[in-house]
Structure formats: structure tokens, C-alpha cells
N, C-alpha and C positions, 0 to 999 in steps of 0.2 A: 226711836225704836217703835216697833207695830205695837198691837196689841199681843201679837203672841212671841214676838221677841221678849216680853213683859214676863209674859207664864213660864216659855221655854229656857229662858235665863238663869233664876233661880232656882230651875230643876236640875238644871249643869250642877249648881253647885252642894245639893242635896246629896246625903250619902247613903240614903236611902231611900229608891225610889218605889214607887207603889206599879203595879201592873197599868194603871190608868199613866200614869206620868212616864213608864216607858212608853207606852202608846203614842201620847203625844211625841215624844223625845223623837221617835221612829218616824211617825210625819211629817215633821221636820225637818228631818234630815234628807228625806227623801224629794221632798218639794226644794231640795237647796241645791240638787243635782242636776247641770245642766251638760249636757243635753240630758234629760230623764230616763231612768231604766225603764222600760216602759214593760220587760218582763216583772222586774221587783215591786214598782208602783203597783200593778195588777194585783201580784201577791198579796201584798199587803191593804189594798183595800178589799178582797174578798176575808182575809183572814180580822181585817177590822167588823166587815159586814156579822159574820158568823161570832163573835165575843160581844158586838153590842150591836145587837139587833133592831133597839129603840134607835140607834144613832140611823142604822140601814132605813128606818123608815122614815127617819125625818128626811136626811138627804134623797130619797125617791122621790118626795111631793112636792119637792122643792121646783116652782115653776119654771127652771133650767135645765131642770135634770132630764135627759133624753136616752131611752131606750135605743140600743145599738148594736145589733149583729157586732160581734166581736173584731171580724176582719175592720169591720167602717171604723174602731176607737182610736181616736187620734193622743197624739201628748196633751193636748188642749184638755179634752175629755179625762183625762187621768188625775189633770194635774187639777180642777173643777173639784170632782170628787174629794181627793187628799185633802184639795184646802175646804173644805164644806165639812166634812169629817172631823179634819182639826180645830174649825170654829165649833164644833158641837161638843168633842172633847173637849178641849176649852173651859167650854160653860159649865160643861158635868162635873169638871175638879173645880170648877170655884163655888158650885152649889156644894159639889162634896166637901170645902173647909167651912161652909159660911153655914153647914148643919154640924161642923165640927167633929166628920169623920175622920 
């Protein structure tokens, strides 16, 4: 199992999940969808963008990240962002247990 099979697993089995952990949970799920919605992926990384803004700036400066007139975004491109998104979530709930929020 990956790294975020790791995180995503025992947030299945949580009966309580935090705004941050549905986040991930929704990333997830949507990077497991093939062929990819490529209207809902969109969704959801603009709606990721606008709740964590610090995550929108990290993945912008990210030397892959590429600037796209909207007609040119590919699945490739979509699915790039989600998982870069989901490695930043990620990180932001294991610092948020490891300050014991």
C-alpha cells in the first residue's frame, strides 16, 4: 500500500471525520475514477483551491505545474493537480496530529 493508502485507510474507518479528512477522502476517490470526470475533478480542485489557499500556492510553484487555457487541460493535467493537492493534504493532517490538533 502507497503512502496515502496509509492515511486514506484509517480515515475509512473513522467515525468521525474532520473537514480536512473529508478532503482527502474526496481526492481519493476521485483520482480512483477511470476514466476521470474531468467536469468533477475540475470541481473539486477549484473548490480545494479556494478552502486552502496555502495548498493552491504551493502546487502553482511546483516546477510542473503549467499554466493552461482551460480548452488545452488534459486528464493528465487534472489528475497532476489532485494528486499534488492530496500529497499537501496529506502532510497538513499529519502535522495537524503531530501538534495534537
Amino acid at each position: 500500500m502507497d503512502i496515502n493508502g496509509l492515511i486514506t485507510e484509517p480515515l475509512k474507518q473513522n467515525r468521525f471525520i474532520t473537514p480536512l479528512e473529508q478532503d482527502i477522502l474526496d481526492i481519493w476517490n476521485e483520482l480512483q475514477k477511470h476514466p476521470l470526470d474531468m467536469s468533477s475533478a475540475n470541481q473539486k480542485i477549484v473548490s480545494n483551491n479556494l478552502k486552502y489557499p496555502d495548498i493552491y500556492t504551493k502546487v502553482s510553484v511546483l516546477p510542473s505545474t503549467v499554466q493552461k487555457p482551460v480548452q488545452e487541460i488534459t486528464e493528465t493535467d487534472l489528475r497532476y493537480i489532485l494528486d499534488s493537492q492530496l500529497a499537501f493534504l496529506v502532510q497538513k493532517e499529519q502535522e495537524a496530529h503531530s501538534y495534537g490538533q
